[in-house]
C-alpha positions as CSV (number, residue, x, y, z in Angstrom):
1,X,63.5,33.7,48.7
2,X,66.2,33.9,45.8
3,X,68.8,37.4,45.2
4,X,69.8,37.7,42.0
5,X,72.7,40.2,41.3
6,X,72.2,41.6,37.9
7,X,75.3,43.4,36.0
8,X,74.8,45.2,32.9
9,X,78.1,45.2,30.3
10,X,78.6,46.6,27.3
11,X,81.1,45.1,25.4
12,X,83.5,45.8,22.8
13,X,83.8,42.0,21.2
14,X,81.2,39.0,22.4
15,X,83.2,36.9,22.1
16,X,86.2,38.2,23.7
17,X,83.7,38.9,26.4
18,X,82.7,35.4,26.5
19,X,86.0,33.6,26.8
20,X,87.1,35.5,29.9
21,X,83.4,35.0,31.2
22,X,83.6,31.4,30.8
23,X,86.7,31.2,32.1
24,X,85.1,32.1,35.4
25,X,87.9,34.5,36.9
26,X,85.7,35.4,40.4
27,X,84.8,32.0,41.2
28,X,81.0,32.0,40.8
29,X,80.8,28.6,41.3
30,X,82.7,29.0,44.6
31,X,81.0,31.8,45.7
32,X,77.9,30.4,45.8
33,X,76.1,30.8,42.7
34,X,72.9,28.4,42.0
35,X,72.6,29.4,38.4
36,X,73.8,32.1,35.8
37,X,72.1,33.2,33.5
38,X,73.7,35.2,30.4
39,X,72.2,37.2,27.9
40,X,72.6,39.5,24.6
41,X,70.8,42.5,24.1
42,X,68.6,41.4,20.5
43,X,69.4,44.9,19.4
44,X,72.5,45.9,20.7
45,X,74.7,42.4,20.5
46,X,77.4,44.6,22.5
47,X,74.8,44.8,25.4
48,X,75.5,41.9,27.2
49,X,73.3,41.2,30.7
50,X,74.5,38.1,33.7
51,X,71.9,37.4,35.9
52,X,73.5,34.9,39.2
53,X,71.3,34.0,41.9
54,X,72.7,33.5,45.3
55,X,70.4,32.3,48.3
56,X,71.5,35.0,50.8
57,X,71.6,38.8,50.1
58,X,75.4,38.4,51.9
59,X,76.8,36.1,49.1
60,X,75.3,38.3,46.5
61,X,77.0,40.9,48.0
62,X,80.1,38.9,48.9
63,X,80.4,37.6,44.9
64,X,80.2,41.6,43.6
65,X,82.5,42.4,45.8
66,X,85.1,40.2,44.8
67,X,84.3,40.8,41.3
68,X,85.2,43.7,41.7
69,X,88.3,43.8,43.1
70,X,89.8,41.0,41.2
71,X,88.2,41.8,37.8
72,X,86.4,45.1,37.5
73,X,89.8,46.8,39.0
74,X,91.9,45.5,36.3
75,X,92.1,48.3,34.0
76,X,93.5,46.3,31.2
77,X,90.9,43.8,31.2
78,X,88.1,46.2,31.8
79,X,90.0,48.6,28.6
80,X,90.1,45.5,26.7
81,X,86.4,44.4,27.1
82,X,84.3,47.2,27.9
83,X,83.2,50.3,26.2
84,X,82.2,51.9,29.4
85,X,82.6,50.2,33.3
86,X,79.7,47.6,33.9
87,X,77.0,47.8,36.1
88,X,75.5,45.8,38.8
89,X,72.6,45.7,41.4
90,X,71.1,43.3,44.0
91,X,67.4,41.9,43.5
92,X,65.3,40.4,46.3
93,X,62.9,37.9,45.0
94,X,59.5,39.4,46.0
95,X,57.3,36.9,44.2
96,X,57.6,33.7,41.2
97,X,55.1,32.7,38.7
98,X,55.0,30.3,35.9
99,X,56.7,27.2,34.8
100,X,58.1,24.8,37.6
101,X,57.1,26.8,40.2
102,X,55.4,24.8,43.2
């Protein structure tokens, strides 16, 4: 079984967007993250979406949570990216089809 927290972001700039995301300042990596996925709204290019899967509800949970305090909190950053504050929510893994699945 596989949580995925997914956070919603609308940006002002991608790319401004994406060099503080790649820069990694939570520690994904560290926190326990098996893969992240990160995606643009075909639409909206603004809309950006992060999918991270974490084995255990906890380091889901553990990962927002420190997110939040040493990103989301930082009301420059957040001014300087966002258009509004992002979103974010846990998923349990209920069931997998298709490719590579066992």
């Amino acid at each position: 079984m596989m949580f995925t927290l997914q956070i919603s972001y609308p940006v002002r700039d991608y790319e401004a967007f994406k060099k503080v995301f790649d820069s990694d300042p939570a520690g994904r990596a560290a926190s326990g993250a098996k893969s992240v996925r990160l995606f643009r709204d075909t639409e909206e290019q603004n809309n950006v979406a992060v999918l991270l899967d974490f084995d255990t509800k906890d380091a889901a949970s553990g990962f927002l949570k420190k997110l939040r305090s040493d990103v989301w909190d930082n009301p420059d950053l957040i001014g300087r990216l966002m258009t509004a504050a992002p979103s974010a929510r846990i998923l349990e893994e209920t069931a997998r089809e298709g490719q590579g699945v066992a």
